[in-house]
N, C-alpha and C positions, 0 to 999 in steps of 0.2 A: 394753722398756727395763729395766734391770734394777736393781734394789733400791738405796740410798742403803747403802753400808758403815757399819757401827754402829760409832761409836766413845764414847768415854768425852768429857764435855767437862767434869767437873771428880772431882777425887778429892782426900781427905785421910786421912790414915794416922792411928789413934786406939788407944791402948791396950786390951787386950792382944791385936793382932795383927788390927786391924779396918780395913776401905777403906771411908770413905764415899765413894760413887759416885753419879754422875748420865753417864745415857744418852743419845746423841743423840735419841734414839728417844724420850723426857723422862722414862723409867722411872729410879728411882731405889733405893736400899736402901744397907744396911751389909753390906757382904761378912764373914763370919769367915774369915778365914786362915787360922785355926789347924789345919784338918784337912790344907790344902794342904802347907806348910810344915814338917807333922809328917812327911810323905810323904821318904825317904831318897832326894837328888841333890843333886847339885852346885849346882846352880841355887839351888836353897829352902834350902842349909844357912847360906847368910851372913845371910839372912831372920828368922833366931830369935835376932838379933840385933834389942835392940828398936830401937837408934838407927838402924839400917841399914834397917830395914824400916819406921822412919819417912820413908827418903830416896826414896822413889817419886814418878816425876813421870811427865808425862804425855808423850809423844814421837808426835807424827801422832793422838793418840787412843788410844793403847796404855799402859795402866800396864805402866812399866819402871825396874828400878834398876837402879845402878852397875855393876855385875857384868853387866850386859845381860840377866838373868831377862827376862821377860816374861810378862802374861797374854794370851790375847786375847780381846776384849770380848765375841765370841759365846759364850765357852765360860762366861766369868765370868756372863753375863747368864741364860745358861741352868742353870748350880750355883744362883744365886741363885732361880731362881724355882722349881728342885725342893724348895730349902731353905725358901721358905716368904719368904727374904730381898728380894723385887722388889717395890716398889711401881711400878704403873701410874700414867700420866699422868690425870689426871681427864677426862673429853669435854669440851670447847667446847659450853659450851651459850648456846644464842641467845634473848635477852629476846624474849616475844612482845610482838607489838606495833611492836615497833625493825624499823626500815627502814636499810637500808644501799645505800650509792650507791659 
């Protein structure tokens, strides 16, 4: 059976040029944009626009604006955690003692 697709399930655009993100997966961080978007396409150049790159929403799990840019969440989730930017989910931990039915 193969893996559950990672998607984003909430996101908010924060000055100057930041995605706070949460992962299906329950990992979470502040993405910096700024490296992305300094990067010269088409795509990223309406993005250095601050009000435009506050207009990002979430489409299937995918941060996307207007312009139809797109990130996808594997590659985001993977920048963020060489960057240092991923928080993991904490483990479920079980009271000793407690019984569940």
């Amino acid at each position: 059976m193969a893996a559950p697709r990672l998607k984003l399930t909430s996101i908010r655009a924060v000055v100057p040029f930041k995605l706070v993100v949460t992962f299906s997966d329950g990992s979470s961080g502040t993405f910096d944009a700024g490296p992305m978007i300094g990067e010269r396409g088409e795509g990223t150049e309406p993005l250095r626009d601050r009000r435009f790159f506050g207009t990002v929403e979430l489409k299937n799990g995918v941060p996307t604006w207007p312009n139809h840019f797109d990130i996808s969440p594997d590659w985001l989730r993977e920048e963020m955690e060489k960057r240092g930017e991923l928080q993991l989910p904490l483990p479920v931990r079980r009271l000793r003692g407690s019984t569940q039915n």
